[in-house]
gemmi code that builds the backbone of each chain (N, CA, C; Angstrom):
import gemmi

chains = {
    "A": [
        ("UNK", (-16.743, 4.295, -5.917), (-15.963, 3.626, -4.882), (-15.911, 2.136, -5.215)),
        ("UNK", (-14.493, 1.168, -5.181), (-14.722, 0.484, -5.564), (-13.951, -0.257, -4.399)),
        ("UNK", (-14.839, -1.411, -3.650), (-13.810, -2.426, -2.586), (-13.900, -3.668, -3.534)),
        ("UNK", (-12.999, -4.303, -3.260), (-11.954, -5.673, -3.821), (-11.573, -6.433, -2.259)),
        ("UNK", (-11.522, -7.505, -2.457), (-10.951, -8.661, -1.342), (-9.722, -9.111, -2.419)),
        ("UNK", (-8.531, -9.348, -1.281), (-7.342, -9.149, -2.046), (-7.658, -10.388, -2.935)),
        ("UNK", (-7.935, -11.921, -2.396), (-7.930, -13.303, -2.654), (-8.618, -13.073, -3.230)),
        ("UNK", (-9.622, -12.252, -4.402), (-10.564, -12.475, -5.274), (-9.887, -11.868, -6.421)),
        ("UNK", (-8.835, -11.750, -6.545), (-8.183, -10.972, -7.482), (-7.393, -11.930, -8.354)),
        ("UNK", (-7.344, -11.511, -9.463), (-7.263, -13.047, -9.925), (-4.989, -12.702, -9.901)),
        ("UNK", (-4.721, -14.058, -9.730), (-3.075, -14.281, -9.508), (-2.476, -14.516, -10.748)),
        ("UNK", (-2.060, -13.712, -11.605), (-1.881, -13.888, -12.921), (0.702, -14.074, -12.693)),
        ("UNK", (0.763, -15.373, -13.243), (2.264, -15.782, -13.110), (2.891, -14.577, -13.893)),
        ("UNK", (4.104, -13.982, -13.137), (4.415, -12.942, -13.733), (6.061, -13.571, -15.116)),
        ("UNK", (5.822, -13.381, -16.153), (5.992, -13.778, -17.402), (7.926, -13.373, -17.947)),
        ("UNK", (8.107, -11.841, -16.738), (8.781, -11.422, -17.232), (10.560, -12.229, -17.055)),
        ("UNK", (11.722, -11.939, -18.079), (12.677, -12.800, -17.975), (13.730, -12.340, -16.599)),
        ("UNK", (13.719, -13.681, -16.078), (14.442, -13.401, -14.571), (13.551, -13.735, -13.162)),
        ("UNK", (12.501, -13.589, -13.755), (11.620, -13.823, -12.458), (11.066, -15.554, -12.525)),
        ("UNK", (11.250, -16.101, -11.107), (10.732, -16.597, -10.857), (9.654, -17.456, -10.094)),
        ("UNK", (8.666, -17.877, -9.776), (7.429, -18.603, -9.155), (7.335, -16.979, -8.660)),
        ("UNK", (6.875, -16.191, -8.968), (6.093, -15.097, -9.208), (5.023, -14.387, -9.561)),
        ("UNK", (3.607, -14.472, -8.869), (2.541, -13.728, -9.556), (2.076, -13.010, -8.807)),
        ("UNK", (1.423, -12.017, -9.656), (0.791, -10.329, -9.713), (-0.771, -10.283, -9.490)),
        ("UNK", (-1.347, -10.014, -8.545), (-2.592, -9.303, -8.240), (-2.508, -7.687, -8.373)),
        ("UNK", (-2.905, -7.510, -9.760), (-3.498, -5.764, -10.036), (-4.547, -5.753, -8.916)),
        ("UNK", (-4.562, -4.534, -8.067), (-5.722, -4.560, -7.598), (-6.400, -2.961, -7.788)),
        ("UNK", (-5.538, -2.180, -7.835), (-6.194, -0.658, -8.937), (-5.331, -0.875, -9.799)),
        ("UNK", (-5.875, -0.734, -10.744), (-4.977, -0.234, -12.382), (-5.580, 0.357, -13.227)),
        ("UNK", (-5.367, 0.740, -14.376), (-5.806, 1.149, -15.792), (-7.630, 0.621, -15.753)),
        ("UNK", (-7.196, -0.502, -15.675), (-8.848, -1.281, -15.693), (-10.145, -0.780, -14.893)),
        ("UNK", (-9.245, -0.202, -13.427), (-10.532, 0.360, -12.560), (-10.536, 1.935, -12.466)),
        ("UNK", (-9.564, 2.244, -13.980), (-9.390, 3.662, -14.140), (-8.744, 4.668, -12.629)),
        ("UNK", (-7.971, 3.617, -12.234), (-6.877, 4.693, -11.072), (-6.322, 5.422, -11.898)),
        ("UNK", (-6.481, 6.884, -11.215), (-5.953, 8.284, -12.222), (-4.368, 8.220, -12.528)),
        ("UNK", (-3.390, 7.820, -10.875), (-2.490, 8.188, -10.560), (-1.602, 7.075, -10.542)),
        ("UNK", (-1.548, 6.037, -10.009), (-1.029, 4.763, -9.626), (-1.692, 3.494, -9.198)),
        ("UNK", (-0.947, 2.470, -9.665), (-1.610, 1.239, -9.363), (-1.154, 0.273, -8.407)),
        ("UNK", (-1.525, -0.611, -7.792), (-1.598, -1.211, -6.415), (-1.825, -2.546, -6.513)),
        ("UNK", (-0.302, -3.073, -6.352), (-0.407, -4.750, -7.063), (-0.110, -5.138, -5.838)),
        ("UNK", (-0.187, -6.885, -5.066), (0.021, -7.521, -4.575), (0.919, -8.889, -5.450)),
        ("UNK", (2.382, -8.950, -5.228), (2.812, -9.805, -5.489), (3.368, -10.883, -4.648)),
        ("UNK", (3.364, -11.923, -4.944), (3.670, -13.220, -4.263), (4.663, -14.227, -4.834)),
        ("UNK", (5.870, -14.497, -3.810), (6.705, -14.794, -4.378), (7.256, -16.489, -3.223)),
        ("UNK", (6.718, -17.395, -4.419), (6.796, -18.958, -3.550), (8.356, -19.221, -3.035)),
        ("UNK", (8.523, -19.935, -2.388), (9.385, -20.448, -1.446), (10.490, -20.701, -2.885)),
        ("UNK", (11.744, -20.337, -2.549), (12.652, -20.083, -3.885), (12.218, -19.317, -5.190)),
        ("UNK", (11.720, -18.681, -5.010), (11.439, -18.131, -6.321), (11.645, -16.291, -6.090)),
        ("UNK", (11.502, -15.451, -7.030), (12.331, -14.265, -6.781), (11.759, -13.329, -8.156)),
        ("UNK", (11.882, -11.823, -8.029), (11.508, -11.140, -9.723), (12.542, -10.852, -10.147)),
        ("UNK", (13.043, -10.249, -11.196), (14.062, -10.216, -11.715), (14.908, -9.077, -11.163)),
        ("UNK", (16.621, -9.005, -11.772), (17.306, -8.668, -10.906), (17.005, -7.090, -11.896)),
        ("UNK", (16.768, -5.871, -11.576), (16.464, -4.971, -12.847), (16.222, -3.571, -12.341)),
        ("UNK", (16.177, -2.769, -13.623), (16.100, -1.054, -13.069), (14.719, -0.553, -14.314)),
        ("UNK", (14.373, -0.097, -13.821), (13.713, 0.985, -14.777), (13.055, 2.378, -14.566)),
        ("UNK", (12.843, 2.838, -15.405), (12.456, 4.261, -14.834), (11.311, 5.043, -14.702)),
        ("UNK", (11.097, 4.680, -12.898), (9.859, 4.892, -12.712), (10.063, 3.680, -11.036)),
        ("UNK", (9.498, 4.558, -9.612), (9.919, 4.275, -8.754), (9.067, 3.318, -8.194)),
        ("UNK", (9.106, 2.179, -7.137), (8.554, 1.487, -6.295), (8.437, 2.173, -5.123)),
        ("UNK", (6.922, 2.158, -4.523), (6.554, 1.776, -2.836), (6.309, 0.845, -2.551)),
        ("UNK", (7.024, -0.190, -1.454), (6.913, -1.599, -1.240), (6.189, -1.425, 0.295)),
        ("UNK", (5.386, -2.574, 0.760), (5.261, -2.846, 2.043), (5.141, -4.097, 1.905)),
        ("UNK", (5.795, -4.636, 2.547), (5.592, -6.345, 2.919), (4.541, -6.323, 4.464)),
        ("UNK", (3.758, -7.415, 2.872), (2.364, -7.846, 3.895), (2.472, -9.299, 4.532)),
        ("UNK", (3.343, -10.149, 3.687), (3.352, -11.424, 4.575), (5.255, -12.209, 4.094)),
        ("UNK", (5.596, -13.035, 5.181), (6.259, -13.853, 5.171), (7.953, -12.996, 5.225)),
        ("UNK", (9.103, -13.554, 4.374), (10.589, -13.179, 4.441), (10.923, -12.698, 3.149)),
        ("UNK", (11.738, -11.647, 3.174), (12.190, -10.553, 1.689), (13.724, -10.397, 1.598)),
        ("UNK", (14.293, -10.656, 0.837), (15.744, -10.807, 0.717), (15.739, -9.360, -0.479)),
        ("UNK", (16.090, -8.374, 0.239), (15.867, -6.983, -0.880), (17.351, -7.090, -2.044)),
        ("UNK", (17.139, -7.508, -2.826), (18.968, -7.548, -3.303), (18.955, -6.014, -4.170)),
        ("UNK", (20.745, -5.820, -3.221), (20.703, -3.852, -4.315), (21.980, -4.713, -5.169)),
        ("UNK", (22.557, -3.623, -5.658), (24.161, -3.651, -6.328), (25.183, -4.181, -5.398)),
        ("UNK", (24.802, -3.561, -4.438), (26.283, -3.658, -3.494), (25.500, -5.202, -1.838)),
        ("UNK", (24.762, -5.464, -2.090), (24.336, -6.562, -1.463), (22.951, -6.939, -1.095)),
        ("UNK", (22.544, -7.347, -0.133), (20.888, -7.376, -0.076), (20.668, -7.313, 1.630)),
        ("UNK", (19.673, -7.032, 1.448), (19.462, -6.988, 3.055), (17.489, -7.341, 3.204)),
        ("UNK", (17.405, -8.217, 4.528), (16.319, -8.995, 4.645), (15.147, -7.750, 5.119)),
        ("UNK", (14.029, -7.865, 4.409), (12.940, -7.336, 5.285), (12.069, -8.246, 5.065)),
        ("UNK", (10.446, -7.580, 6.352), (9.694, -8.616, 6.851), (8.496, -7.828, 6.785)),
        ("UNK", (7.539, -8.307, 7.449), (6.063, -7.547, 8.083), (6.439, -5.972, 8.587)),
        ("UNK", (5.977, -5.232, 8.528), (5.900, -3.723, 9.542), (6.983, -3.029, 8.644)),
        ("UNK", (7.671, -3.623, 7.504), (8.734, -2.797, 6.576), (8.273, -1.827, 5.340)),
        ("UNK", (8.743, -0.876, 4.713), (8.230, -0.525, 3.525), (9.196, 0.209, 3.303)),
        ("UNK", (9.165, -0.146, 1.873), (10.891, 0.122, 1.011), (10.248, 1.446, -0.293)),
        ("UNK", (11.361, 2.432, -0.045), (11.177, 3.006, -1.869), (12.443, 3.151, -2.644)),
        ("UNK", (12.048, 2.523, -3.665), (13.244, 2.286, -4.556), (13.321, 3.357, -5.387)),
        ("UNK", (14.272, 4.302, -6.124), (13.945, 5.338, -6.598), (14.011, 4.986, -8.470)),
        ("UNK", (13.945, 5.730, -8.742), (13.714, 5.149, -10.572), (15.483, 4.779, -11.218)),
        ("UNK", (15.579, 3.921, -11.710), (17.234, 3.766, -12.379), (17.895, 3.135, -11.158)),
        ("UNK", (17.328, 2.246, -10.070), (18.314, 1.482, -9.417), (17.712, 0.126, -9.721)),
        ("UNK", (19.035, -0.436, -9.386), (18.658, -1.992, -9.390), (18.111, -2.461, -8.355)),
        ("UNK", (17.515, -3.678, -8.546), (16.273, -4.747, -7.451), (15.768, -5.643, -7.530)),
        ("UNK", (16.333, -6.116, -6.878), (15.259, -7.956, -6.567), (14.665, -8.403, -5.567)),
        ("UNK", (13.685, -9.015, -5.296), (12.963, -9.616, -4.023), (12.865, -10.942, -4.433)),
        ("UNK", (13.860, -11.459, -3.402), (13.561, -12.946, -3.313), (13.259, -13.280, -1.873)),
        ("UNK", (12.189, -14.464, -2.295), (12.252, -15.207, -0.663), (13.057, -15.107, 0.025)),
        ("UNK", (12.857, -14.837, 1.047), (14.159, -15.282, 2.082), (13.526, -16.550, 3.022)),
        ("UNK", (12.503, -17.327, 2.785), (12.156, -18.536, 3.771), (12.083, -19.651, 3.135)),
        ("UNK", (12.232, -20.248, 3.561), (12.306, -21.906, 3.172), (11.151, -22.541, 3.533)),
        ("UNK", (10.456, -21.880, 3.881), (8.711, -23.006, 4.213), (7.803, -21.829, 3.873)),
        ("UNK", (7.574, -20.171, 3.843), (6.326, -19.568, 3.490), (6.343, -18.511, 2.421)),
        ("UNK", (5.246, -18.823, 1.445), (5.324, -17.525, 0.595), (5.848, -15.964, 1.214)),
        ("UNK", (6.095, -14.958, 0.528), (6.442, -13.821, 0.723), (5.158, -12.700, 0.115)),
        ("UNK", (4.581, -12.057, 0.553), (3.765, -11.107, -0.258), (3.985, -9.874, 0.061)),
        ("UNK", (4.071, -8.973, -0.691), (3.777, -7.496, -0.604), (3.364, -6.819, -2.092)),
        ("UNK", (3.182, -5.514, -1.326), (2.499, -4.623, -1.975), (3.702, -3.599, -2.987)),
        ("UNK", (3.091, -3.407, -4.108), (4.470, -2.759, -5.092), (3.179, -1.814, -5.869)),
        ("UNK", (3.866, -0.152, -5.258), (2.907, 0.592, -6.264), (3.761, 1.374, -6.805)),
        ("UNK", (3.183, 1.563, -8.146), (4.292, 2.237, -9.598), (3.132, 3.294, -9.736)),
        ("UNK", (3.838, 3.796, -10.743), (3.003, 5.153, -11.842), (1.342, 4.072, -12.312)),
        ("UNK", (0.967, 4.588, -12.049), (-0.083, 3.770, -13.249), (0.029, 4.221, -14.583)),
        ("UNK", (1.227, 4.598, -15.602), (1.618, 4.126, -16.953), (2.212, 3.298, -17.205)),
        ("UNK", (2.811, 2.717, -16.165), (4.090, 1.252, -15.996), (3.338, 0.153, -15.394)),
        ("UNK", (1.963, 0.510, -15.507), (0.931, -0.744, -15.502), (0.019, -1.342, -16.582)),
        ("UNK", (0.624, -1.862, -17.018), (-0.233, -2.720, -18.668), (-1.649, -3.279, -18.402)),
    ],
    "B": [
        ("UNK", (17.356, 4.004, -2.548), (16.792, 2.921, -1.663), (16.390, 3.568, -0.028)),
        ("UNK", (15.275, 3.578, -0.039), (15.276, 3.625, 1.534), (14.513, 2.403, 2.014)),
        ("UNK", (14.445, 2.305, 3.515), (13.971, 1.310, 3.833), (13.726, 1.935, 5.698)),
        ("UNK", (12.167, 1.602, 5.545), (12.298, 2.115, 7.007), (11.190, 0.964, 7.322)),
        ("UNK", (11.352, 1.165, 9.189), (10.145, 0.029, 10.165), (8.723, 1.056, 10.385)),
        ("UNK", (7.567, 0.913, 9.990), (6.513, 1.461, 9.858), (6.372, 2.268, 11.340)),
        ("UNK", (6.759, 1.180, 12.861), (6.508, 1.653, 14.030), (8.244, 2.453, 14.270)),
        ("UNK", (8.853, 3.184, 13.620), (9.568, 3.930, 13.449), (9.539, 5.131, 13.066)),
        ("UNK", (8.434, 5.288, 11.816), (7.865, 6.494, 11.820), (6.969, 7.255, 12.714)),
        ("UNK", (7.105, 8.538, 13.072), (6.263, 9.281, 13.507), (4.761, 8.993, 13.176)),
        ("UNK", (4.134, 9.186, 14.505), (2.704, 8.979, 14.125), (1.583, 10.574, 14.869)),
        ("UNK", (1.685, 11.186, 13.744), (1.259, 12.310, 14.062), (-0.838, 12.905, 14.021)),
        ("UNK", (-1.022, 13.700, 15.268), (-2.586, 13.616, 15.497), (-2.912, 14.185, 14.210)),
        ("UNK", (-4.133, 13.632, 13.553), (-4.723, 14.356, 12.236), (-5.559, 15.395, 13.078)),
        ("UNK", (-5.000, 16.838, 12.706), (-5.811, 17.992, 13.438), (-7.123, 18.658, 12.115)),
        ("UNK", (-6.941, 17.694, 10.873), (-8.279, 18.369, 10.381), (-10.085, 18.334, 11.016)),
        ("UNK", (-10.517, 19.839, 10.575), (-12.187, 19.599, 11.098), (-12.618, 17.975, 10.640)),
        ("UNK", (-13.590, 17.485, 12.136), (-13.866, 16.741, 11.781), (-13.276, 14.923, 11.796)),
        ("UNK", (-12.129, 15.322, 11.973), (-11.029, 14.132, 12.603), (-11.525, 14.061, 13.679)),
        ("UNK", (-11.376, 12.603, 14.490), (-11.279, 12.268, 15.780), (-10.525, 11.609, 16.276)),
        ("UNK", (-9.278, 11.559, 16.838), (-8.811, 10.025, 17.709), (-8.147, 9.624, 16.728)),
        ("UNK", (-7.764, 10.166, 15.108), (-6.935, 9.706, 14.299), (-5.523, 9.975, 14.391)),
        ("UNK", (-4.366, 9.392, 13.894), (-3.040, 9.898, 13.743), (-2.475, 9.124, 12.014)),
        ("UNK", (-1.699, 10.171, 11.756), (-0.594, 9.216, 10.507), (0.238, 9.166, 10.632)),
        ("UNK", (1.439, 8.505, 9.867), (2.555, 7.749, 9.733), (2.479, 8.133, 8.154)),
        ("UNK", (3.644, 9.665, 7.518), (3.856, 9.587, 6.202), (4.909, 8.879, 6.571)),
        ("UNK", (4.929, 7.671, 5.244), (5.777, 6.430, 4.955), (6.906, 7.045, 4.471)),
        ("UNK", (5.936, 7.278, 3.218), (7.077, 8.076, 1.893), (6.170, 9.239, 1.654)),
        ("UNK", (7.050, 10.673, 1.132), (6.223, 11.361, 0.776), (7.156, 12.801, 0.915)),
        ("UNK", (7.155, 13.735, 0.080), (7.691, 14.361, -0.167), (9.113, 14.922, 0.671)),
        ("UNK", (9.214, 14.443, 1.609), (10.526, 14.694, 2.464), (11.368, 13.748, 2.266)),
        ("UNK", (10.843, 12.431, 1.149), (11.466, 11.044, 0.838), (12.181, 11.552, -0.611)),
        ("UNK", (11.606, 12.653, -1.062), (11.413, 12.770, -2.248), (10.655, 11.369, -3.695)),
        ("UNK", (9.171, 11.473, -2.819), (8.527, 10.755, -3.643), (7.889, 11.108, -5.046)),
        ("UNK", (8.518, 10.324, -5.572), (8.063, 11.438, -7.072), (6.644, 11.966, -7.731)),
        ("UNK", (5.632, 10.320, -7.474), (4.627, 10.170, -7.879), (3.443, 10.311, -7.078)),
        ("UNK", (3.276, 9.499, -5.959), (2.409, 9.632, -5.024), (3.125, 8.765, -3.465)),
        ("UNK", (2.149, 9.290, -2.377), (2.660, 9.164, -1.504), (2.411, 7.981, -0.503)),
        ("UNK", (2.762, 7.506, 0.554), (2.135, 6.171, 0.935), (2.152, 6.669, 2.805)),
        ("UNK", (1.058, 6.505, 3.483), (0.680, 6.681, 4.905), (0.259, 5.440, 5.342)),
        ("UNK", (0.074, 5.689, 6.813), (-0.726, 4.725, 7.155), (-1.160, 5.528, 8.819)),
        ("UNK", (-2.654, 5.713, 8.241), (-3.561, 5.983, 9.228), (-4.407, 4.850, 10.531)),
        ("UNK", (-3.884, 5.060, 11.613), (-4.416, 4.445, 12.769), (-5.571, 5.749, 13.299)),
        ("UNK", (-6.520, 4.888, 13.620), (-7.959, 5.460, 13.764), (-8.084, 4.573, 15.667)),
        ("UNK", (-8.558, 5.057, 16.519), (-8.493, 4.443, 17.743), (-9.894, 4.280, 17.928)),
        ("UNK", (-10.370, 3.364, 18.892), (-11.521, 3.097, 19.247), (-12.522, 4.212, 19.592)),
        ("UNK", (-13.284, 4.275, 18.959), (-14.301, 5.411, 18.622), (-14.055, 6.310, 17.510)),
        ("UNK", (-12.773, 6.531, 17.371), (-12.366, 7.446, 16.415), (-12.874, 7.573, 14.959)),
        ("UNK", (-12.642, 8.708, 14.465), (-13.051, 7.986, 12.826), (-12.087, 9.398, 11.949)),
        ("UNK", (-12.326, 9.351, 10.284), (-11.471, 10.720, 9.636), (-13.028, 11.474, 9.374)),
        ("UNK", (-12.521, 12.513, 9.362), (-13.807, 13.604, 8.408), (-14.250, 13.077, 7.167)),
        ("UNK", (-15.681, 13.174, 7.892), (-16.754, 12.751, 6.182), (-16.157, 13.753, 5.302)),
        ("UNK", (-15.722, 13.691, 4.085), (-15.905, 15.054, 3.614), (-14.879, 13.815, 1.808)),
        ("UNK", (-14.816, 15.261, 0.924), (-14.802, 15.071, 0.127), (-13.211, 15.503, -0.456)),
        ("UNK", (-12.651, 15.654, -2.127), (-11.459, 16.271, -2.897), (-11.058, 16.059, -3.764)),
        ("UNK", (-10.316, 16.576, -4.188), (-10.344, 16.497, -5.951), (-9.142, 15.441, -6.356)),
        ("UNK", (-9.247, 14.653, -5.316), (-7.642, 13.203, -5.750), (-8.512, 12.212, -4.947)),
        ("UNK", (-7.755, 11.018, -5.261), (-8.027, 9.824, -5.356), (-7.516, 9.182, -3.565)),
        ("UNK", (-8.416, 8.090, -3.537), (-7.610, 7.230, -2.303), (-7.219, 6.251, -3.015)),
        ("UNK", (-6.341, 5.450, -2.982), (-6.082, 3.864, -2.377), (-5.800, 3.459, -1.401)),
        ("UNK", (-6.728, 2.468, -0.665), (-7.087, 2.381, 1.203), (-6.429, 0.647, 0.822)),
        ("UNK", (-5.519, 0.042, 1.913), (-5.518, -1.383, 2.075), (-5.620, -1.014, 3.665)),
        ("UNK", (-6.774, -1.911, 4.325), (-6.570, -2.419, 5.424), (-5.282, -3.311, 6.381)),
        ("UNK", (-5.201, -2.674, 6.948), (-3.590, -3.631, 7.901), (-4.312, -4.246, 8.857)),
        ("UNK", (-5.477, -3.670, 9.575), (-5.813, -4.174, 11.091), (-6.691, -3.313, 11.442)),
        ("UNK", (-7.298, -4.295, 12.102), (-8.822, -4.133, 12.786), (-10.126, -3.785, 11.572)),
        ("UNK", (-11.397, -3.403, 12.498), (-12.399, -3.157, 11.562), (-12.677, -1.770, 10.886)),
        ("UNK", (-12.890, -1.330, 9.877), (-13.223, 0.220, 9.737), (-14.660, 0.158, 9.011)),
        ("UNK", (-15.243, 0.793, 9.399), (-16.766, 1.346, 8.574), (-16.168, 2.451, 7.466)),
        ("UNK", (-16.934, 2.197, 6.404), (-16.406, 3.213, 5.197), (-17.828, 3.703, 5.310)),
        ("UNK", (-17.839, 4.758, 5.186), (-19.203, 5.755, 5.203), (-19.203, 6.251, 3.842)),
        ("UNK", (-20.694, 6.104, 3.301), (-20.572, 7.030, 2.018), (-21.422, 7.918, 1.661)),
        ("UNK", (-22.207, 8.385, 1.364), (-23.324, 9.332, 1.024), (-24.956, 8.123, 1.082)),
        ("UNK", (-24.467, 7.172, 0.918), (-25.502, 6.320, 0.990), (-25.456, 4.742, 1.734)),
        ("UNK", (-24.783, 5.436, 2.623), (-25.244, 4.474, 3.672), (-23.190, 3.645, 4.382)),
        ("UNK", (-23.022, 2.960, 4.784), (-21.610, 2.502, 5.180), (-21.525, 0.681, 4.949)),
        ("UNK", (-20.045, 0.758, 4.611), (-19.702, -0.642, 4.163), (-18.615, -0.947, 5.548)),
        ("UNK", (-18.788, -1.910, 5.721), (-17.970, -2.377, 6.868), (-16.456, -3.348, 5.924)),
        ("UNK", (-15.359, -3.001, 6.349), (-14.133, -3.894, 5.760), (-12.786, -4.236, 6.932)),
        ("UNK", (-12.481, -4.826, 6.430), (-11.459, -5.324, 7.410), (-10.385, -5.952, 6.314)),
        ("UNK", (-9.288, -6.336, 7.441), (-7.502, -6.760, 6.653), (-8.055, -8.101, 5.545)),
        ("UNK", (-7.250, -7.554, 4.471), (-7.545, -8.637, 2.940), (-8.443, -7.534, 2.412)),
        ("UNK", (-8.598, -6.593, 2.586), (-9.687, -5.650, 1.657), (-8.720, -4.755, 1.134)),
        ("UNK", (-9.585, -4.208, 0.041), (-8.543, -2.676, -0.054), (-9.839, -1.816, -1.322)),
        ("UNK", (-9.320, -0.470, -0.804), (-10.274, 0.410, -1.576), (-10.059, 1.585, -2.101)),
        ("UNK", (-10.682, 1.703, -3.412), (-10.529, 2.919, -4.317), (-11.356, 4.060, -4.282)),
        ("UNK", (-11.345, 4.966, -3.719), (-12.098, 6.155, -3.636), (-12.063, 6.886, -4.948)),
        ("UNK", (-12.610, 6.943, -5.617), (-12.196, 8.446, -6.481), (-12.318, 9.787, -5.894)),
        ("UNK", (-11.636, 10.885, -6.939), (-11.604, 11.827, -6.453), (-13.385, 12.353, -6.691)),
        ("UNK", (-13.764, 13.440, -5.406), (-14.560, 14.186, -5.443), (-16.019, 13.170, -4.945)),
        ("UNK", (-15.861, 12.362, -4.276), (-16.593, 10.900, -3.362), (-16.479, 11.391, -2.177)),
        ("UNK", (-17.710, 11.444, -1.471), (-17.680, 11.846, -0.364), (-17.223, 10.097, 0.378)),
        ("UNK", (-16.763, 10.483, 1.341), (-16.013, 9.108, 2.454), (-15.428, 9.364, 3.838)),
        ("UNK", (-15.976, 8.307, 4.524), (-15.255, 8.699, 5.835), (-15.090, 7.166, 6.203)),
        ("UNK", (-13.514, 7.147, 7.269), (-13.306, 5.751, 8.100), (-13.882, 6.042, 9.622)),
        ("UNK", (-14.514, 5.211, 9.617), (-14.662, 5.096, 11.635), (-14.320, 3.556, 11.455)),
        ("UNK", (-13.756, 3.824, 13.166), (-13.048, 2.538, 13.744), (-14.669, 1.763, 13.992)),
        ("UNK", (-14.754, 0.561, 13.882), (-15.568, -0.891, 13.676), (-16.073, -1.094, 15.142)),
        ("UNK", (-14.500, -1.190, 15.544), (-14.618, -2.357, 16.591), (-14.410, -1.277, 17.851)),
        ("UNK", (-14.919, -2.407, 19.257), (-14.776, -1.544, 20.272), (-13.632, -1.585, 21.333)),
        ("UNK", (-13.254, -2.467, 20.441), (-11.658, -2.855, 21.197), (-10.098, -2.693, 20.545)),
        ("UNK", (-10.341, -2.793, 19.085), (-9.118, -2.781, 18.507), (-8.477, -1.356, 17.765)),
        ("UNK", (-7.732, -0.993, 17.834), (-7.316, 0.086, 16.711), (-7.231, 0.107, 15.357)),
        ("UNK", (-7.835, 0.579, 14.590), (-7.691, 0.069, 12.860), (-6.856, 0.564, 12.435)),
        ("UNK", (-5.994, 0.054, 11.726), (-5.076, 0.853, 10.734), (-5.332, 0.227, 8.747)),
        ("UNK", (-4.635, 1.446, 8.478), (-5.259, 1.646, 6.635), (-3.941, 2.498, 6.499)),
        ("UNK", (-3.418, 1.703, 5.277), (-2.911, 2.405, 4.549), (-3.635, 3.454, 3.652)),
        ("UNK", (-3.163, 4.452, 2.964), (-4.116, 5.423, 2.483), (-2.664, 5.793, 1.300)),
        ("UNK", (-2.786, 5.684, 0.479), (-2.056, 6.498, -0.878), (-2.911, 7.746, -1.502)),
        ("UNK", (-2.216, 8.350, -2.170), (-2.428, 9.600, -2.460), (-1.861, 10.262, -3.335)),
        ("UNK", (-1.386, 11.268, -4.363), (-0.809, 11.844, -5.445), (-0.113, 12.617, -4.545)),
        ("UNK", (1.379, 12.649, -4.789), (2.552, 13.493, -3.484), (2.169, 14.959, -3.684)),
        ("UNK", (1.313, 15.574, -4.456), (0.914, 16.501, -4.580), (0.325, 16.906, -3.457)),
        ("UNK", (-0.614, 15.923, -3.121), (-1.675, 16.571, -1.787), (-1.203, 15.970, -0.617)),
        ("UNK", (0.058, 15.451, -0.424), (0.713, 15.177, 1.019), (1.639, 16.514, 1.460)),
        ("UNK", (1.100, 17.125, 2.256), (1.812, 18.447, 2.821), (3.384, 17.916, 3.612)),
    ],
}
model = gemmi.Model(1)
for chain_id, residues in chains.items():
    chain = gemmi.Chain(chain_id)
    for i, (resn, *xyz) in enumerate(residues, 1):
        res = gemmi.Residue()
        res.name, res.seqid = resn, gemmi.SeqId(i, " ")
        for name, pos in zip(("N", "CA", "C"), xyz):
            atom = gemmi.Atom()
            atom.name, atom.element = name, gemmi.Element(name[0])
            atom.pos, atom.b_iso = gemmi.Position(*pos), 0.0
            res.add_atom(atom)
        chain.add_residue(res)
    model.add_chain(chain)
structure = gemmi.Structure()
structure.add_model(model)
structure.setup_entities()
């Protein structure tokens, strides 16, 4: 059994092209040998956003803090606290801030093979 | 894409031996057509707690609210919101509610395999 405090996790800037003021708290992954999937906390500063993108292999989102601007193909639409999104594998997606004064955080769990 | 409000979903009594005073909320999960694993969120009420007991899959627990005691074969860890926890499979574990006033809620993930 393994407990973690989210804030002790270290905030590593996420690297990839398109994203920006973006970083990733793994908090199960490969590392703590999760069998099935892994369980990141990402945080996304006031203007900043991940890239606009598809790949294959699905998201469960819950937003844990602040404003989410979900962008699809055909437009975007805002979520907040008490929301949770699943994106299915091969669509497009972006989360950008939607606030002008507070970070945005939530939770994004994948396959744990689409976790490095 | 789906996108739903958490207090929108059904929150149904957990009737397993051993449950008390618990209910869930499947988020996503095989009626979503979730591919990989599934995402809940269990509210536990004052006094309440889930069955000690054990299985052959994994948890990932994030706290949303209030206090929960994690029970384990050797003794209980107390956690609360900013925590989150990895059970492995075949770990004996149980949540009881903390506090004597608040309702706890936990997310709980799972392999969509073992979400009925």
């Amino acid at each position: 059994m393994i407990v973690k405090k989210i804030v002790e996790v270290d905030a590593v800037p996420v690297q990839m092209e398109g994203a920006k003021d973006v970083s990733v708290r793994v908090l199960f992954g490969p590392k703590d040998a999760a069998p099935t999937f892994a369980l990141r906390q990402f945080e996304i500063a006031v203007g900043g956003h991940t890239p606009f993108h598809e790949h294959p292999f699905e998201h469960e989102v819950v937003v844990m803090a602040g404003e989410i601007n979900l962008v699809k193909e055909d437009g975007k639409i805002p979520i907040t606290v008490g929301e949770v999104v699943l994106i299915p594998a091969n669509e497009k997606h972006q989360f950008q801030n939607g606030s002008s004064t507070e970070t945005a955080k939530m939770l994004c769990i994948v396959p744990v093979e689409y976790q490095k």
